[in-house]
C-alpha positions as CSV (number, residue, x, y, z in Angstrom):
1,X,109.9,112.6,95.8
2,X,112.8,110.5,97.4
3,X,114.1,107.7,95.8
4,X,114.1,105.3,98.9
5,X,110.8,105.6,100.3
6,X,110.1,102.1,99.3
7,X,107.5,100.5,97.3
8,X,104.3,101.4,99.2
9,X,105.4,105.3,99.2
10,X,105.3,105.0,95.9
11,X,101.7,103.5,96.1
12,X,100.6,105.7,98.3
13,X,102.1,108.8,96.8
14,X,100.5,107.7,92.7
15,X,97.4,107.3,94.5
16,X,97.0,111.1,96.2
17,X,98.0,112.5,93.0
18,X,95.3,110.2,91.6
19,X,93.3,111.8,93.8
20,X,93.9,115.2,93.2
21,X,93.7,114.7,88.9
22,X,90.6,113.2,89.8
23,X,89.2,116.5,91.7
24,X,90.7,118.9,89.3
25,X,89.8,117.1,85.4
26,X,86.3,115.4,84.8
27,X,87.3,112.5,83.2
28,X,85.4,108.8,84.2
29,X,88.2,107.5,82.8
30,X,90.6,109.0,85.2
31,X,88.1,107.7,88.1
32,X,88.0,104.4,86.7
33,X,92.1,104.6,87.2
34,X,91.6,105.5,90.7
35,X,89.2,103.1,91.9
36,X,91.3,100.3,89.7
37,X,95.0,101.6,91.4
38,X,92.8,101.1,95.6
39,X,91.3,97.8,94.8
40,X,93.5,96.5,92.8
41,X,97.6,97.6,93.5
42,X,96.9,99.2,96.8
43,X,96.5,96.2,98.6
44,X,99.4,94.4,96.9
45,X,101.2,96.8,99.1
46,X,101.0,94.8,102.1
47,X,101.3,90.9,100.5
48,X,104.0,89.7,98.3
49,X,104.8,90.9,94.6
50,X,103.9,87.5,92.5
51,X,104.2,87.7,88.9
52,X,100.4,87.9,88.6
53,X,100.1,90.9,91.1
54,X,103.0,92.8,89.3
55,X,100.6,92.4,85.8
56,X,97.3,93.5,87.6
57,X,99.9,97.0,88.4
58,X,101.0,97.1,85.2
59,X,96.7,97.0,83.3
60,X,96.3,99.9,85.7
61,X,99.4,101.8,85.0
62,X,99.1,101.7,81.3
63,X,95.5,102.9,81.7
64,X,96.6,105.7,83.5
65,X,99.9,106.1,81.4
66,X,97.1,106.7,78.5
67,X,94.6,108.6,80.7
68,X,97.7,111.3,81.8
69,X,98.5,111.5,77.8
70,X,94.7,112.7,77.1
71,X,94.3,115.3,79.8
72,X,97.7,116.6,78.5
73,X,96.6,116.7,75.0
């Protein structure tokens, strides 16, 4: 992945392979991320980063942070 793709790259990119761990593991959990990361962080993408937004990303990336560490287990 390049480094300067920008901000909503990196949304964009987090939320195909959210996709694709979706498809490939059977967690609800893991869909629960994904529908969390297009309501909720995906459309932060095109408005400004407040200090608010930037803690509704961070709920949904320590859910999936937690979410990745089971399906590794």
């Amino acid at each position: 992945m390049h480094i300067d793709i920008g901000f909503e790259g990196y949304v964009r990119e987090v939320g195909i392979l959210l996709n694709n761990l979706v498809l490939s593991y059977q967690y609800n959990e893991l869909a629960y991320c994904r529908d969390d990361w297009e309501r909720l962080v995906m459309p932060l993408t095109r408005g400004h980063i407040s200090e608010d937004n930037a803690r509704k990303i961070k709920s949904v990336m320590d859910r999936l942070k937690q979410q990745l560490g089971e399906v590794t287990d």
